[in-house]
C-alpha positions as CSV (number, residue, x, y, z in Angstrom):
1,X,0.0,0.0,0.0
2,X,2.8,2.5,0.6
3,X,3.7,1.8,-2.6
4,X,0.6,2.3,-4.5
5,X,0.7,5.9,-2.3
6,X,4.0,7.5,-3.4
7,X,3.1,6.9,-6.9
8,X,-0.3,9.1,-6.4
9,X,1.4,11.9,-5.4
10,X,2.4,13.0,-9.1
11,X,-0.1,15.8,-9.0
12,X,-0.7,18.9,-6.8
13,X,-3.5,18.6,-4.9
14,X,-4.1,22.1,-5.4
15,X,-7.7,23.1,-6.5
16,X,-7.2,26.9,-6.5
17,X,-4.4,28.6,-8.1
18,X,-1.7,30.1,-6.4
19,X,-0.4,33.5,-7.4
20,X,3.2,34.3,-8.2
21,X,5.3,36.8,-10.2
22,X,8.3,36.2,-11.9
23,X,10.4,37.4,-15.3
24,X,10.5,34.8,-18.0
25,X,13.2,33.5,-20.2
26,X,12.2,36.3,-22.8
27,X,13.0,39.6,-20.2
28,X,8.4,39.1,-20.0
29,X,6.9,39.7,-16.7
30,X,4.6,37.0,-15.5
31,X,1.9,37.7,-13.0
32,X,-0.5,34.7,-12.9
33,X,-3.2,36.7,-11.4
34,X,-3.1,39.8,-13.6
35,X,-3.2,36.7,-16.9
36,X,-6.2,35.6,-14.7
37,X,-7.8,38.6,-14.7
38,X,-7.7,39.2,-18.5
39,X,-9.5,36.1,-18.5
40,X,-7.5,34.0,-20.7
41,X,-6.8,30.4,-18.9
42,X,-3.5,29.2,-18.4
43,X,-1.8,26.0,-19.4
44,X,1.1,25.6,-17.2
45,X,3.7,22.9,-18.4
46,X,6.2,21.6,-15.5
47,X,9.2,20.0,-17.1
48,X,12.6,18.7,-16.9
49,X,15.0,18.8,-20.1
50,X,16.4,15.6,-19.2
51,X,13.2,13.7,-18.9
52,X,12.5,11.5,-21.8
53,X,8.2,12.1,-21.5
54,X,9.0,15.6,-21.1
55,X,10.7,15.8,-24.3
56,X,8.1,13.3,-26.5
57,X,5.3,16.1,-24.9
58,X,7.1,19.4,-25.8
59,X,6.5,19.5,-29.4
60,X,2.9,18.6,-29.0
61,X,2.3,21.3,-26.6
62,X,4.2,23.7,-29.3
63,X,1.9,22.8,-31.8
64,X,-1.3,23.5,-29.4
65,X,0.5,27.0,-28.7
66,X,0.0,27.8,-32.0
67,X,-3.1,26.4,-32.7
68,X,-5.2,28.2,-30.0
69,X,-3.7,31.7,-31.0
70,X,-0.2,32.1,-29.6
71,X,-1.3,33.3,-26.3
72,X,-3.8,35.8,-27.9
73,X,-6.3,34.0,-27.6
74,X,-8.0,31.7,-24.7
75,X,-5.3,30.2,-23.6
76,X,-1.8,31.1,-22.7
77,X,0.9,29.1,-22.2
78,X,4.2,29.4,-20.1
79,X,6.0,26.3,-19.1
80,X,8.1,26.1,-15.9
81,X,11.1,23.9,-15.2
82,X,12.3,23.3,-11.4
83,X,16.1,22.7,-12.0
84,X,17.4,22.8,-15.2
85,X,21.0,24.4,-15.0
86,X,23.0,21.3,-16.2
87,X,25.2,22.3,-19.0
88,X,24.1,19.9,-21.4
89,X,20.4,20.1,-20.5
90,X,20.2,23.5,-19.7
91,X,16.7,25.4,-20.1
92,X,18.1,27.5,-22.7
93,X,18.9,24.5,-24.8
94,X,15.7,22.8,-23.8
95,X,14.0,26.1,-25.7
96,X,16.1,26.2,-28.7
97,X,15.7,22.6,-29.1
98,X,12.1,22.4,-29.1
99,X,11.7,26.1,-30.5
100,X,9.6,27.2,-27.2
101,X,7.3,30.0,-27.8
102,X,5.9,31.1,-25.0
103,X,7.5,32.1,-21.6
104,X,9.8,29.8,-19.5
105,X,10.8,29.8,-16.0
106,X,13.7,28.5,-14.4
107,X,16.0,28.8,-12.1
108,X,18.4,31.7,-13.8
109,X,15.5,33.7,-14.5
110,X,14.1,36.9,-12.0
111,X,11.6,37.2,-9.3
112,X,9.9,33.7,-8.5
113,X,12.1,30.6,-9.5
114,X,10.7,27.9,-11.2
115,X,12.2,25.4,-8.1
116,X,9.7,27.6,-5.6
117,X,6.9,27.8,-8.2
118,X,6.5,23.8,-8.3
119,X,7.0,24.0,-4.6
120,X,3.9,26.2,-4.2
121,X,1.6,24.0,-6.8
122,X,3.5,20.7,-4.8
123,X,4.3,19.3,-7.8
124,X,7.0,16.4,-7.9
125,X,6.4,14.5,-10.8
126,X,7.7,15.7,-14.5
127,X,5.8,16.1,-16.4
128,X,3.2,17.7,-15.5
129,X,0.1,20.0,-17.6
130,X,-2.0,21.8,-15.5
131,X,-4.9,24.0,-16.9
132,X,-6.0,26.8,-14.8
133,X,-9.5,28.5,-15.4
134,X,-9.8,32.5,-15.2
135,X,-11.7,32.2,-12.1
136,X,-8.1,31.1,-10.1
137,X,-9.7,27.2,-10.5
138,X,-7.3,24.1,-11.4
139,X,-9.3,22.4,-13.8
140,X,-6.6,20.3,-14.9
141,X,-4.4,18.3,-14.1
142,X,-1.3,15.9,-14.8
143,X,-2.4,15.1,-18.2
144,X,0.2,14.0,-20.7
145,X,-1.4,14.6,-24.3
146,X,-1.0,11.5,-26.9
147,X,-1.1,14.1,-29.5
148,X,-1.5,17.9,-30.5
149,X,-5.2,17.1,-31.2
150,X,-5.6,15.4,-28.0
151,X,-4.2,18.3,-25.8
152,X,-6.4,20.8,-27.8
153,X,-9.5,18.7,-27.2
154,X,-8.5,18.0,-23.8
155,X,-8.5,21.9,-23.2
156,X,-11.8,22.4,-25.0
157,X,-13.9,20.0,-23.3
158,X,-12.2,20.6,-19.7
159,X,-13.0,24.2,-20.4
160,X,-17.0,23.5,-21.2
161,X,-16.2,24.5,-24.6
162,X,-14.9,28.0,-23.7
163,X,-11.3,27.5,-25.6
164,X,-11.4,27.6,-28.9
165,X,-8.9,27.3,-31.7
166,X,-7.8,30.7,-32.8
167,X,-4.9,29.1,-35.5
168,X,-2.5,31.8,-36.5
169,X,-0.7,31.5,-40.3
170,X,2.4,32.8,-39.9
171,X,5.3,30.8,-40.4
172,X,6.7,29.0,-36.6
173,X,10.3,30.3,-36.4
């Protein structure tokens, strides 16, 4: 039985969001609350760059980005990594690699690390997608997406139909 219970723990138990501010990758400001506000939800992907399900999942989660309007739309994305300074698998690698986007924390970057961000949402297990509605409400949690499709209808139906796809043309960089 202890067994069985360790493994349960992947996810926060969180059903509120917590608030935090920090300074992405990119030099942009991130205040959860004030994205909140605007009421666009938030997909929040907690990663690892050396974590082989975290790397099969980024490119899917890419592809969603730009699918449901490139954080102009209903959703935006930011992804937040907990410890990735090893030379070789460093964050800034990680978001070459997989041509990131959106906004990543991580533990070079200002004001809220990404170590004390997953401490605050008790997350421990990598990866993990969590949703948040505009109302502060976790509406989703550790789900690992078998495709882009999958993640976007995932984030429509948890969302009672309230995301939709905003696809953008231009060119990904």
């Amino acid at each position: 039985a202890l067994l069985l219970s360790i493994g349960v723990s992947a996810q926060t138990t969180l059903t509120e969001a917590v608030n935090f501010t920090s300074t992405a990758h990119n030099g942009e400001k991130i205040d959860l609350f004030e994205i909140l506000d605007g009421g666009q939800y938030v997909l929040i992907n907690f990663f690892v760059s050396t974590d082989v399900d975290c790397k099969e999942i980024a490119p899917r989660i890419v592809d969603a980005y730009y699918t449901l309007g490139c954080n102009e739309g209903d959703v935006y994305f930011m992804e937040i990594s907990p410890f990735d300074n090893n030379r070789v698998y460093s964050t800034p690698n990680w978001i070459s690699t997989y041509n990131i986007p959106y906004p990543t924390i991580h533990l070079e970057t200002g004001g809220v690390k990404g170590d004390s961000i997953c401490a605050l949402y008790g997350v421990d297990n990598l990866p993990t997608l969590t949703l948040i509605a505009p109302d502060r409400k976790i509406i989703m949690q550790n789900y690992t997406p078998t495709s882009t499709d999958d993640l976007v209808n995932k984030l429509i139906k948890v969302s009672d139909n309230d995301i939709s796809e905003n696809y953008r043309s231009e060119e990904r960089v």
